[in-house]
N, C-alpha and C positions, 0 to 999 in steps of 0.2 A: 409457506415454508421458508424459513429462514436457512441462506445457505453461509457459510466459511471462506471466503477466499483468503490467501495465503501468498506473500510475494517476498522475494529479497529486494532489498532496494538499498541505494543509493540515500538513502535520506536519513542524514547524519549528524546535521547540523540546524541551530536556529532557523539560519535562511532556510534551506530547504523544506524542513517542516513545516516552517509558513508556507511558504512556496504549495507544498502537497494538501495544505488544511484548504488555501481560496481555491486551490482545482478540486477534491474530495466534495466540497462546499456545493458545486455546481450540480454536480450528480445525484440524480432522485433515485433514488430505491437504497439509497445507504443507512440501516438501521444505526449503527455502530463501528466506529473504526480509530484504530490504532497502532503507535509505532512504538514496537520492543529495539531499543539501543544497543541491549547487552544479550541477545541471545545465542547461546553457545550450542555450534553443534559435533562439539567433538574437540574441532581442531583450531578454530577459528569465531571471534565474538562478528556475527551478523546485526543487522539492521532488518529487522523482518515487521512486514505490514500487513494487518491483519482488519478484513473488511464484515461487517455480517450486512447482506444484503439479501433483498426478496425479487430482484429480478438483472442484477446484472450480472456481465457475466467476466472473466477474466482479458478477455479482448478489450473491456470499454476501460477497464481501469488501465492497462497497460498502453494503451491510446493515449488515455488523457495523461497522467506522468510523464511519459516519454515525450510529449507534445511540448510538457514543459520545462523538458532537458533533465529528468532525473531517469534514474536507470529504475527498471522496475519485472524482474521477469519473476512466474509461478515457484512457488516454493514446491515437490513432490514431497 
């Protein structure tokens, strides 16, 4: 079963998206994954990262980002 994880993040820029692509890159159980630039929720344009994976879970992603100095917390 394929699950959704969902985060705001910090990743904004060239560098950083490379930055997030060699960490992402490492991590097994990632189907698909990708970074919305202009996602509006309301009030303010986000940077939202969106993973589909079959076994990890929002702690391993939020590890490995943060590990490599970008901000990365659960979207609700």
């Amino acid at each position: 079963m394929t699950n959704v994880l969902v985060f705001r993040t910090n990743i904004n820029t060239d560098e950083r998206i490379h930055r997030a692509a060699c960490r992402l890159c490492l991590l097994k159980g990632i189907c698909r994954w990708r970074i919305d630039l202009d996602d509006e929720n309301g009030r303010t344009t986000q940077c939202i990262l969106r993973i589909e994976t079959e076994s990890l879970t929002e702690i391993d992603v939020i590890r490995l980002l943060t590990a490599a100095g970008l901000q990365c917390e659960v979207l609700n």
